[in-house]
N, C-alpha and C positions, 0 to 999 in steps of 0.2 A: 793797875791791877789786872790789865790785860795784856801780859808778857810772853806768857806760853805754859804749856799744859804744867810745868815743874811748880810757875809761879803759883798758877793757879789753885794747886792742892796745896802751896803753902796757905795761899790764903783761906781755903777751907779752913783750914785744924786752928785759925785765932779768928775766926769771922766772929763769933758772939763776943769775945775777949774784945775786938778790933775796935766791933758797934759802940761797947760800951764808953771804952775809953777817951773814943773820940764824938760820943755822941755834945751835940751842940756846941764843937770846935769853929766851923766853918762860922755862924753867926758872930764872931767874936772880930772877923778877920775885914777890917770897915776897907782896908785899902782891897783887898779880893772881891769886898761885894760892888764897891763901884766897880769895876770892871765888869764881873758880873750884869750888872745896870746896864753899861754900855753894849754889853754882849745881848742882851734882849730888845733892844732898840734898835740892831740890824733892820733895815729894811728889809728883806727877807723873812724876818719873822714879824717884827709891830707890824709891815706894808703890805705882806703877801700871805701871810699866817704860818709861813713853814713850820715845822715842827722844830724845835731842840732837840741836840741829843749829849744827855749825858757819860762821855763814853767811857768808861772805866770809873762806873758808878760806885762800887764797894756798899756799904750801908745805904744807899739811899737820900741821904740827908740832900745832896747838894739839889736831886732832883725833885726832891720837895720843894723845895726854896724856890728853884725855878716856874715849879707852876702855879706858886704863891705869887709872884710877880705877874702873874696873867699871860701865861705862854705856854703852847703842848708841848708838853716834854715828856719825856722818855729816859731811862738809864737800862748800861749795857753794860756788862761786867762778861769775863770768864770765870768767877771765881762763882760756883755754884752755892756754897757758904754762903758769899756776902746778900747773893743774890735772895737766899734764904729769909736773912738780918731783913734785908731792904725790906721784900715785902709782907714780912711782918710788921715793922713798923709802917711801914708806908700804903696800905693795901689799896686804895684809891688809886696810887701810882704805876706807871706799866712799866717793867721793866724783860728784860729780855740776855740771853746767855751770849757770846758771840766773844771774837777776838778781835782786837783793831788792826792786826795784820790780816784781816779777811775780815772785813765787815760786811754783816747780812746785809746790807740796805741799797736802796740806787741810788742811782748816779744822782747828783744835783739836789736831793732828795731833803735836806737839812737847809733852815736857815739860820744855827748854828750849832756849833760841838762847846761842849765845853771839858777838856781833856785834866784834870785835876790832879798832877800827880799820878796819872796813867801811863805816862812814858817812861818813869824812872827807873825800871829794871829789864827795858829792852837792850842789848848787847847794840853798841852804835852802830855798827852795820845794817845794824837794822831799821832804825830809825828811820832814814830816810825813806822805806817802805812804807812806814806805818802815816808819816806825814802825807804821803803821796796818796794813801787810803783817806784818809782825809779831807785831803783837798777833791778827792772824786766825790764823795758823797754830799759837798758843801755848793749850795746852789754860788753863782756868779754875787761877789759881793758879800755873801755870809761870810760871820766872823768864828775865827776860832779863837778860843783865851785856853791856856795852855801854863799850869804850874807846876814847878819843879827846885829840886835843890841846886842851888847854885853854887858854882865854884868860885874861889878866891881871883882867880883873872878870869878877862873879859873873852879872853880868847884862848885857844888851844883846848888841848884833848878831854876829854871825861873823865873825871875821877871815882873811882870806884870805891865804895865805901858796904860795909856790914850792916849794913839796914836789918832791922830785927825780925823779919819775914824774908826777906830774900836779898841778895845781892844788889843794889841799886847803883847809880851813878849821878853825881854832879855835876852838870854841864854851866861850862862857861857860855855866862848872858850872851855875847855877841857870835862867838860860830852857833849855841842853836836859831837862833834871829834867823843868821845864814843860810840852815838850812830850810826852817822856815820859806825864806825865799825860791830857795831852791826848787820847794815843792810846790810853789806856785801861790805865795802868801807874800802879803805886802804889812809891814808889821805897823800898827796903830797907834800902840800905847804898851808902855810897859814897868811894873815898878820891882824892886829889887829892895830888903828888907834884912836887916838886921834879925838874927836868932832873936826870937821870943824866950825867955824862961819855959825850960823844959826842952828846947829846940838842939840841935849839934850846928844846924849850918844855915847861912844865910838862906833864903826863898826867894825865889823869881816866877813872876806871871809876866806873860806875853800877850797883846791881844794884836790878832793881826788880821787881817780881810784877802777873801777868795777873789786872785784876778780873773 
């Protein structure tokens, strides 16, 4: 949800629509929350306390859940809407405006991200930008987990699909891993899931560690 200013006032005009729809989705999702799990047990954050950050937060929900697990967390969105959604329901919760092609935050600053479906309407060119943002603000070792729709092979290009807010794209599991790498991530753990009822296309989480 943090793609660019077009995305972003999509997602304004279904943010309360969005909330609702999807409200208490994530809890349903046992293979995302162990990872999840995994992702808070970074050393960086259980060893050192760094902060989470939720980064294309949308409603809020995932950044609850996080700091229900005993970790400071944070959500970021561009979408001023969702940000709205968030903290209304979540008022406890800090959350904050920003694009993950230019993230507010410093260097090293995170001991993890967790990107949920925040990269799927970035044009791939861009991508490797946004990963690279990424990897600056994740201390040595912090882990990023990172979900998206998955394409049908493990490799080659993006597929572009009519997502009901904006344009988005299916990446095959093993080039995003790549670039992943690329941006200076070493990949951990990752599962790849069959459409749920309601779903159009397989999902993929990635969880991989800042070298």
């Amino acid at each position: 949800m943090t793609a660019g200013g077009e995305v972003g006032q999509a997602y304004d005009a279904v943010a309360e629509l969005y909330a609702t729809l999807f409200k208490g989705e994530l809890a349903a999702r046992e293979d995302e929350l162990a990872l999840i799990r995994q992702l808070v047990a970074a050393p960086a954050v259980a060893g050192r306390g760094l902060p989470v950050g939720d980064l294309g937060c949308g409603p809020g929900e995932a950044t609850a859940l996080l700091s229900g697990l005993g970790v400071r967390a944070f959500g970021l969105d561009l979408s001023a809407g969702m940000l709205a959604q968030a903290r209304r329901a979540f008022p406890a919760e800090g959350f904050v405006r920003g694009s993950l092609l230019a993230l507010p935050l410093a260097d090293r600053s995170l001991g993890a991200v967790l990107a949920r479906y925040s990269l799927i309407h970035l044009p791939p060119g861009r991508l490797p930008h946004a990963l690279a943002e990424l990897r600056r603000v994740l201390a040595p070792g912090g882990l990023l987990l990172t979900g998206f729709f998955a394409a049908d092979r493990a490799v080659g290009e993006p597929v572009a699909f009519d997502h009901k807010v904006a344009t988005a794209r299916r990446w095959p599991v093993d080039t995003f891993a790549a670039l992943l790498h690329d941006a200076g991530f070493t990949e951990t753990a990752r599962t790849v899931r069959d459409p749920a009822p309601g779903e159009r296309f397989p999902q993929a989480a990635l969880l991989a560690a800042a070298r």
